[in-house]
C-alpha positions as CSV (number, residue, x, y, z in Angstrom):
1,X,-16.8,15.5,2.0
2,X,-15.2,15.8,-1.8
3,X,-15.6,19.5,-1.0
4,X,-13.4,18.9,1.9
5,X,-10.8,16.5,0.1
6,X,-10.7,19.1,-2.8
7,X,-9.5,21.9,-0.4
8,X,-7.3,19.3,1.8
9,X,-3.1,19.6,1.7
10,X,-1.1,17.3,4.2
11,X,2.3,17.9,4.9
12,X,3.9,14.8,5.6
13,X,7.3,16.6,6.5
14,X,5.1,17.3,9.5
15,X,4.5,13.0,10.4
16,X,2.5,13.7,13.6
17,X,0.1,16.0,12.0
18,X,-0.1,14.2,8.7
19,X,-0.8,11.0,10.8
20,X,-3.3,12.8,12.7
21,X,-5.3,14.6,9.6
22,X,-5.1,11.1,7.9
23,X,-6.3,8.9,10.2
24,X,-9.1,12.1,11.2
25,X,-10.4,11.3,7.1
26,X,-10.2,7.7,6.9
27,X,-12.5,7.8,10.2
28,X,-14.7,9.8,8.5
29,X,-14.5,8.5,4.8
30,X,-15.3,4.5,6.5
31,X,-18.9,6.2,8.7
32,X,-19.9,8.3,5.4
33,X,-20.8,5.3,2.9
34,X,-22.8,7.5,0.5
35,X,-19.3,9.5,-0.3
36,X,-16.9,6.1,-0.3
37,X,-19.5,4.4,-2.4
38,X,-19.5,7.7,-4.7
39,X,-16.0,7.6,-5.2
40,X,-15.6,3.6,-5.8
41,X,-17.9,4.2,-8.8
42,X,-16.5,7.5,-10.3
43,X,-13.4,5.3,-10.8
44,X,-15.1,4.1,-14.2
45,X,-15.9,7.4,-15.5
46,X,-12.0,8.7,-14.9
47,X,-9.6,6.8,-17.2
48,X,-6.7,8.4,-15.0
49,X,-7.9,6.7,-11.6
50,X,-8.2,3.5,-13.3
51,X,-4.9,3.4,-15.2
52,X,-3.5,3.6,-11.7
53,X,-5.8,0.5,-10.3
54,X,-3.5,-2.6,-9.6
55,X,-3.4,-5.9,-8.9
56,X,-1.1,-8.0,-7.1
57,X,-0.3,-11.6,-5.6
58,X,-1.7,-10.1,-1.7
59,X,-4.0,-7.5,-2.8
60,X,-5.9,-5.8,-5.4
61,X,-6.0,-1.8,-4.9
62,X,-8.2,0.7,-6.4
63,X,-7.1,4.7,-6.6
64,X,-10.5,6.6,-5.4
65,X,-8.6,10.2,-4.8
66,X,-4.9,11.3,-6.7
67,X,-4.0,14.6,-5.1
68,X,-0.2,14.0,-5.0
69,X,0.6,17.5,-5.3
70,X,-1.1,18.6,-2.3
71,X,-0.2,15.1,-0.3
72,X,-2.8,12.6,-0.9
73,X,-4.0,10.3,-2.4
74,X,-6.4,7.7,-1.2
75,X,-6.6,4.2,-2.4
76,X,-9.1,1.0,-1.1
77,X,-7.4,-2.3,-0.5
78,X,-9.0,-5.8,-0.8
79,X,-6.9,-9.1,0.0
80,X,-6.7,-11.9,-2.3
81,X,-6.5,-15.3,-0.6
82,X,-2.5,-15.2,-0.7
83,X,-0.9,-14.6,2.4
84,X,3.2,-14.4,3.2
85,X,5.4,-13.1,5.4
86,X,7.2,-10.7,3.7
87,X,9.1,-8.4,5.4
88,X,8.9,-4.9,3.3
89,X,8.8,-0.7,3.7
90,X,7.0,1.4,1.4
91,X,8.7,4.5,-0.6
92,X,5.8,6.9,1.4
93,X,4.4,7.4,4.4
94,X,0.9,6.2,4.8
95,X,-2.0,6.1,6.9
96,X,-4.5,2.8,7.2
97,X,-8.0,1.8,8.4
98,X,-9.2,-1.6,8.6
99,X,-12.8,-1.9,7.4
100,X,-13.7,-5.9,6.8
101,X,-11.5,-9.0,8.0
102,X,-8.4,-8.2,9.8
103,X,-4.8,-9.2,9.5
104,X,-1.6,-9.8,12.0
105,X,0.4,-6.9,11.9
106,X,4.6,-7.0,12.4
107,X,6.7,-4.3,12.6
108,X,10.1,-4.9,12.2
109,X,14.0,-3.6,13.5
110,X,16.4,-3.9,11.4
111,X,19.9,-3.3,12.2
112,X,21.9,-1.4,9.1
113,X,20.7,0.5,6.7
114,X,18.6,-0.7,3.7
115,X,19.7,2.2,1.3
116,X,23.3,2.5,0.7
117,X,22.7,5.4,-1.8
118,X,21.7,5.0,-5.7
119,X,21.7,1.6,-6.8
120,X,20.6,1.7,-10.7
121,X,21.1,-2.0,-10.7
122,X,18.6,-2.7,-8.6
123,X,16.0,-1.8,-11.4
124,X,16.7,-5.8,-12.6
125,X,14.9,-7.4,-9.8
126,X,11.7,-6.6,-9.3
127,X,9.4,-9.8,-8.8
128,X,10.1,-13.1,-6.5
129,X,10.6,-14.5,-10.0
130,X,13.6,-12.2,-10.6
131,X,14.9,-11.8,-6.5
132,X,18.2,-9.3,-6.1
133,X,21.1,-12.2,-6.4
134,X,23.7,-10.2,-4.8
135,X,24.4,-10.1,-1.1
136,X,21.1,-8.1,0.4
137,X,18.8,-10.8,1.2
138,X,20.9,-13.2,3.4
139,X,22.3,-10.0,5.4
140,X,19.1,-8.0,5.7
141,X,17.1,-11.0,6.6
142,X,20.1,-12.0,9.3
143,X,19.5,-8.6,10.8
144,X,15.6,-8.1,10.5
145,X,14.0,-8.8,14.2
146,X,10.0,-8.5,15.1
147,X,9.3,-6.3,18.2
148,X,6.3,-5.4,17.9
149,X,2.8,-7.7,16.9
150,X,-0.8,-6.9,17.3
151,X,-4.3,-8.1,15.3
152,X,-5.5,-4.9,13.7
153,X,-9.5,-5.6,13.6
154,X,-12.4,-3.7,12.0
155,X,-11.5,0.4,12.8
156,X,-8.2,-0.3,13.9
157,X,-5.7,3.0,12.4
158,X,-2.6,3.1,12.3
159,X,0.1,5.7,10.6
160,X,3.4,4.2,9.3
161,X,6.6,6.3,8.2
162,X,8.3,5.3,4.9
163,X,11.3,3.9,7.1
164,X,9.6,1.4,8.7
165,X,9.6,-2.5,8.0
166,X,6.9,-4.2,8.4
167,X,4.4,-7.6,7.5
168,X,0.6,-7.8,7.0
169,X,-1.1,-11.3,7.2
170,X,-4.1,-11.2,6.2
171,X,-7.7,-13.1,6.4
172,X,-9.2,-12.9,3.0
173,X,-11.6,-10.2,1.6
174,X,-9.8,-7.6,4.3
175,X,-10.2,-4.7,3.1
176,X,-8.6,-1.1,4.3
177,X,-8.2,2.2,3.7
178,X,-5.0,3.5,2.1
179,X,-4.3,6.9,2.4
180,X,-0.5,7.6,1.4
181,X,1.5,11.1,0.9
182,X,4.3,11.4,-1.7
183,X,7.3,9.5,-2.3
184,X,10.0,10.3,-0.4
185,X,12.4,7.2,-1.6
186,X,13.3,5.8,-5.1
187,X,12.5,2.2,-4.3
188,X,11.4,0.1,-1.3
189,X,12.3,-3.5,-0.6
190,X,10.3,-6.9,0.0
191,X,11.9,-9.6,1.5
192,X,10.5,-13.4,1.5
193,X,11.2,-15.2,5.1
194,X,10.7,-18.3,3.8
195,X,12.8,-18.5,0.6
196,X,15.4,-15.9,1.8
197,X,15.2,-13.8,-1.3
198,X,14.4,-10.3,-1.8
199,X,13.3,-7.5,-4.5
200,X,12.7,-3.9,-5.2
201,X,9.4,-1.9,-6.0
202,X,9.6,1.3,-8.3
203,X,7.4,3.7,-8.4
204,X,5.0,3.3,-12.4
205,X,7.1,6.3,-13.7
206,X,10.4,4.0,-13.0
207,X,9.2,0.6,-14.2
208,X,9.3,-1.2,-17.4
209,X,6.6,-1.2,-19.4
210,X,5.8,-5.1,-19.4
211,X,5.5,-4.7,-16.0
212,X,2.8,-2.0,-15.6
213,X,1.1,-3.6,-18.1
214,X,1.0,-7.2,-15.9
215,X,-0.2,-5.2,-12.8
216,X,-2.7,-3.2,-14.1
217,X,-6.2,-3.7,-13.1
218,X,-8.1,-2.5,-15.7
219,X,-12.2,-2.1,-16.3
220,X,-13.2,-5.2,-16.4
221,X,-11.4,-6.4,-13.4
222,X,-12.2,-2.8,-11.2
223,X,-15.9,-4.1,-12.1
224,X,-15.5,-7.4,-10.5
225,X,-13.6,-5.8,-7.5
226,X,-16.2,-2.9,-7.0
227,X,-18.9,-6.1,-6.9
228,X,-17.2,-7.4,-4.4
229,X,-17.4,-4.6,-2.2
230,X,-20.7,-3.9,-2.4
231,X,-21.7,-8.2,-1.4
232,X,-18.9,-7.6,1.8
233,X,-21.0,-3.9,2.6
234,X,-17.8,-1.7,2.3
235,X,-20.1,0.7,0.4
């Protein structure tokens, strides 16, 4: 299997075929434990695969692949026991598989466009702590509309384009497969239903420093993490 990832490119300018090759490898990552297992504990013994390990309110993620340049990297996604409705889109295209737990799945229409070109200002708000105070949230929000909702269950696989908005509730200790391609968008946006805020993510490169610093998982936490994968059988 690494002999396979090592050869692997996935052109994501192709989305049908991207979708297809990625969803092909998470099937066959989640039914070969001996590799996935492999490549959760390799994490330790690569400093740069652990400097890109984060942690957030909804979920902790850990980077078991990095092969950006050739359109993939791979990363394992546990839930904490926060869960929101937040509206958001990513700044990639992706491709998940649900392994443990489960959560309620929402994509989202929204009418207007998200991205009115650069926006340097939006760099200042980048937490719920620090929400965009100009105009976005009340008029994206106004305009957001569910239309589609399903329960995506142990093996459920699904491909999403960067475009698309959409919410993940989750059961705790879910845990997926994450297999995204490049960027293809400066920022992306989360939007809180309840409080009627939102704020931009950045890709590491474009953040400020405090902030990696606050996300980052680091080797004592990854430990903690990997433990918990092996008590819920993930490898």
């Amino acid at each position: 299997m690494t002999d396979y990832l090592d050869r692997l490119t996935v052109d994501w300018n192709d989305f049908e075929a991207a979708g297809e090759v990625t969803r092909d490898l998470a099937l066959r990552l989640s039914e070969d434990k001996d590799t996935l297992r492999g490549l959760v504990y390799a994490v330790e013994q690569n400093p740069e695969l652990l400097a890109k390990c984060e942690r957030h309110q909804l979920l902790d993620y850990i980077v078991l692949y990095d092969a950006l340049d050739r359109g993939l990297r791979i990363r394992l996604h546990l839930s904490t026991d926060d869960h929101y409705d937040r509206p958001h889109d990513h700044r990639f295209s992706f491709s998940s598989r649900i392994l443990t737990g489960g959560y309620t799945h929402t994509w989202y229409h929204l009418e207007g466009d998200l991205y009115d070109g650069p926006d340097p200002e939006a760099r200042q708000y980048l937490s719920r702590h620090r929400p965009d105070p100009r105009a976005h949230a009340q008029r994206h929000l106004k305009n957001l509309t569910p239309h589609l909702t399903r329960w995506e269950s142990p093996g459920s696989t699904y491909t999403l384009h960067h475009s698309a908005i959409h919410t993940t509730f989750t059961t705790p200790d879910t845990v997926s497969l994450f297999l995204r391609g490049p960027a293809e968008k400066d920022r992306s946006v989360i939007m809180d239903k309840d409080t009627g805020v939102l704020w931009w993510r950045f890709g590491r490169q474009d953040e400020p420093e405090d902030r990696v610093r606050q996300k980052s998982m680091g080797l004592e936490a990854y430990r903690e993490i990997r433990d918990r994968l092996e008590k819920l059988e993930v490898i």
